[in-house]
N, C-alpha and C positions, 0 to 999 in steps of 0.2 A: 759719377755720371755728371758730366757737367748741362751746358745749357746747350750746346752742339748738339750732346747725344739726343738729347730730350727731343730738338726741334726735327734730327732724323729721324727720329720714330714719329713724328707726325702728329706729337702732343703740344701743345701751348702751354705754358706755365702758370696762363690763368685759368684752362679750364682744370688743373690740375688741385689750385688752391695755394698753390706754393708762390711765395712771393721770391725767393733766392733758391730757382731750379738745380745751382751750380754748387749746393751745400749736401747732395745727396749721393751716396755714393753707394754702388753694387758690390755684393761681394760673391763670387760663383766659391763651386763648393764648399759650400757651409754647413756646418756639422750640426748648427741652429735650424735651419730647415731642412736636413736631413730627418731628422727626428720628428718635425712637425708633418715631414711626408708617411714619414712612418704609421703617425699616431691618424693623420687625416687618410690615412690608406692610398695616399695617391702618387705616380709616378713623377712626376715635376711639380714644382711647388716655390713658390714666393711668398718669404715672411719679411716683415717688416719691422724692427727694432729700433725707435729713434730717427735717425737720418740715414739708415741703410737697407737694402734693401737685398738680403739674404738668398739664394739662388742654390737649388738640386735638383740635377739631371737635366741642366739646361744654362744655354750660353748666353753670357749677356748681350752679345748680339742678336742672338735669337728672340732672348727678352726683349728687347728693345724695338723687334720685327711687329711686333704683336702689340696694338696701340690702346686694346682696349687692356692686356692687363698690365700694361703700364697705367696707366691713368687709374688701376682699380688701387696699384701699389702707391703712388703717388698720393692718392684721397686718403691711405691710412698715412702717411707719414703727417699730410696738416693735419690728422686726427691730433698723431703725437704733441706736434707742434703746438694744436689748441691746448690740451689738457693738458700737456708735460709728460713727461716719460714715466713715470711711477703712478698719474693716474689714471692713466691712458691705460697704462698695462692692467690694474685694478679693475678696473670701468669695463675692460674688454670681457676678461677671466669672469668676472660677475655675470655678466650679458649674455657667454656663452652657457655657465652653468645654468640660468635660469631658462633660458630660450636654446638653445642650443646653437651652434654654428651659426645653420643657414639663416636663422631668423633673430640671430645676434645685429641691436640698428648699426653698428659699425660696420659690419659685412654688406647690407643689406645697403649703407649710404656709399659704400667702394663699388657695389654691382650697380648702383645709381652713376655712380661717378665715370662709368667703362661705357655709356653713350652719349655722355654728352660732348 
């Protein structure tokens, strides 16, 4: 997804967090969010690994139609980006098991990130 894509979908790269919009890239059917649609019981689903941004049962154009959850997917990649990719993942797994999902602060600062 470069910084084109980014600006048709109607996002800024500042409100996103991301200083280089044009380092993240989509990947549609993904067997990684395939499984997270699974496990979260839901028919379309964006996870987020690093600087990718995992897609099932949905097009990245479509993705990209929908500006708030690009900007919810884009808040967790600077997540990544702050903390690094291993304690990002850590930090997350912990947050969920303690809190559960919805009230994981990671989730909770990406649903923050989808109005501004």
């Amino acid at each position: 997804m470069g910084r084109d894509e980014i600006k048709e979908s109607g996002v800024k790269s500042r409100e996103s967090g991301l200083k280089r919009p044009e380092q993240v890239s989509i990947k549609e059917y993904s067997w990684i969010a395939r499984i997270a649609a699974k496990k979260l019981k839901s028919s379309t689903v964006a996870i987020v690994i690093g600087n990718t941004i995992h897609l099932h049962n949905t097009t990245k154009s479509d993705f990209l139609l929908n500006e708030r959850w690009v900007k919810h997917e884009l808040c967790h990649i600077a997540q990544y980006k702050q903390y690094g990719t291993f304690n990002f993942i850590i930090m997350y797994l912990w947050e969920t098991l303690k809190k559960g999902y919805y009230k994981n602060k990671f989730e909770e600062a990406a649903r923050r990130a989808e109005i501004l």
